[in-house]
N, C-alpha and C positions, 0 to 999 in steps of 0.2 A: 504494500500500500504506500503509496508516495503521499507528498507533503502537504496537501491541501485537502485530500482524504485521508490525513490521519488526523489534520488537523477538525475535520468536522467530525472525525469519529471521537477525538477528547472533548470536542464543548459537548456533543451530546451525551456524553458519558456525562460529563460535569453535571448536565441537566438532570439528568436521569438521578444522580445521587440527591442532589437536592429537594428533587420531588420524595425521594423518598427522608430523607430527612424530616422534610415536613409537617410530621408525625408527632414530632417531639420538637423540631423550632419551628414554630411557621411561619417565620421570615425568613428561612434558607432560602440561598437563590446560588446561580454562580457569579462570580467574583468578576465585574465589568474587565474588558483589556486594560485600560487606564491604572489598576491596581496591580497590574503583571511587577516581579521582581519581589512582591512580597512569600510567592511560594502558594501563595492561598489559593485555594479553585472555588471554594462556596461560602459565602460570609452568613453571618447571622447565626452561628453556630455556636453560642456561648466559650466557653473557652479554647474549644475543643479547631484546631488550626488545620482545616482539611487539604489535601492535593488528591487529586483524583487522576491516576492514568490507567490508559485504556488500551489494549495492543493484541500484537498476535500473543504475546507471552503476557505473566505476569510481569512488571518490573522491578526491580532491583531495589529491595528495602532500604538499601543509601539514598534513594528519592527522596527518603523521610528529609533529611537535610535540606531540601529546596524550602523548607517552609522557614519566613524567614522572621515572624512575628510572634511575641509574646504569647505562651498560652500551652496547651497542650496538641503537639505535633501529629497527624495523623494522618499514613496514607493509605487511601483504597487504592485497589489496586484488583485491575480485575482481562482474563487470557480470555481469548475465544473459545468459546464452548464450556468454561469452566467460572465456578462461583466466584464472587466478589470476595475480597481480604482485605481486612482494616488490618493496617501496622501499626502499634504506638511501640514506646519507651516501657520495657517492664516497670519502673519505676511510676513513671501516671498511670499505665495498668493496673498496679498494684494499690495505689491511692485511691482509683475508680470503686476498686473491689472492696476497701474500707468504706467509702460511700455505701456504696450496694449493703455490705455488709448492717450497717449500722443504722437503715431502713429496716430492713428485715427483723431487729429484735423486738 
């Protein structure tokens, strides 16, 4: 896939996550061109700093690094034919899960 069809295959990826975000923010949207260089692909996502790539493969968990704003770093990431994958930081993972956790009692 060349460079103009991969590039509309990532906004509508990008879209597609944000619809589905929507759920739990519903001001997700993706992140205008004007904001490029921040790393972000869908704003309005409470802390949580999304990139979304979309390919014949998964991509490379070093992508997390493009996100270049305060918050917690997370990318999806999602191969042809095959399920979407959120990446974060064990560390915010592990924070998330005290959240979770300490709903739960």
């Amino acid at each position: 896939m060349g460079g103009k069809s991969s590039r509309t295959k990532g906004h509508s990826y990008e879209r597609e996550i944000a619809k589905k975000l929507r759920e739990i923010y519903p001001n997700a949207r993706r992140a205008l061109e004007y904001q490029e260089g921040t790393g972000v692909d869908i704003e309005n996502t409470g802390k949580l700093r999304i990139q979304c790539k979309r390919g014949k493969r998964y991509a490379p968990v070093t992508k997390i690094k493009e996100v270049q704003l305060e918050g917690i770093p997370v990318l999806i990431t999602k191969a042809d034919r095959e399920k979407d994958i959120a990446c974060l930081y064990l560390e915010d993972f592990l924070e998330m899960l005290e959240v979770f956790n300490a709903k739960d009692r």
